[in-house]
N, C-alpha and C positions, 0 to 999 in steps of 0.2 A: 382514711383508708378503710376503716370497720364499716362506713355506709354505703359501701360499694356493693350494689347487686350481682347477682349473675346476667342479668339481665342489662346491665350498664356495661359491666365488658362483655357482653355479645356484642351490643351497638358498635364501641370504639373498635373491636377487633373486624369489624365490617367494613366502617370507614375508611379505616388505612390500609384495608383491603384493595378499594376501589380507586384508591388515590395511585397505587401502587402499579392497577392496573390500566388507569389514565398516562401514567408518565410512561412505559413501556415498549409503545409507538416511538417516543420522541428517544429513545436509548437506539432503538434498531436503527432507526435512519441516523443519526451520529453514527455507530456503527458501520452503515453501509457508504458515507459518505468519508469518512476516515478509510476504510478499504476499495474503494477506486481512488482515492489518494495514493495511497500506498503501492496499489497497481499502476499507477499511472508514472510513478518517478524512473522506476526499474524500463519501464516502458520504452519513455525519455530519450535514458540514456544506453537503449539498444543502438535506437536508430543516430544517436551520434555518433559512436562507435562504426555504425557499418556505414556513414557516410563519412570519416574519416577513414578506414580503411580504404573507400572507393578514389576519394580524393588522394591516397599516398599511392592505388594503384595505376589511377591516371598521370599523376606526378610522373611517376620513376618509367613509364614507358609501355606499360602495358603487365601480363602478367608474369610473363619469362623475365622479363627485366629486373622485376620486381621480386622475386626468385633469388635471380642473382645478386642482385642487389644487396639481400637480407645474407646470403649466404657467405659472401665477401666481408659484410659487416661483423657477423658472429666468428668467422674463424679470421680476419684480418690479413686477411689477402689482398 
């Protein structure tokens, strides 16, 4: 460790500079490809939700029906 220049850790402090900035692309794009992930699940299960909804509103008769329907069920009528 006493033979070490100044001059030897400039070099090494350069290198792992460059190395640091070589891998930095490959971090964003994992990044941005974990976040359309992430968007895309929520996404998903939008539209299953509104095409179950459409399917219980075609079910039960239309949307008055469907109305009544829910309203007889919660107060039990």
């Amino acid at each position: 460790m006493k033979d070490i220049t100044p001059e030897t850790k400039v070099q090494v402090k350069q290198r792992s500079m460059q190395r640091t900035a070589e891998s930095a692309p490959a971090k964003v794009e994992v990044s941005r490809g974990v976040m359309i992930a992430i968007g895309a699940v929520p996404a998903l299960i939008g539209v299953w939700a509104a095409a179950c909804f459409f399917g219980g509103l075609m079910a039960s008769g239309g949307p008055i029906a469907m109305v009544r329907s829910w309203f007889s069920a919660f107060t039990g009528m």
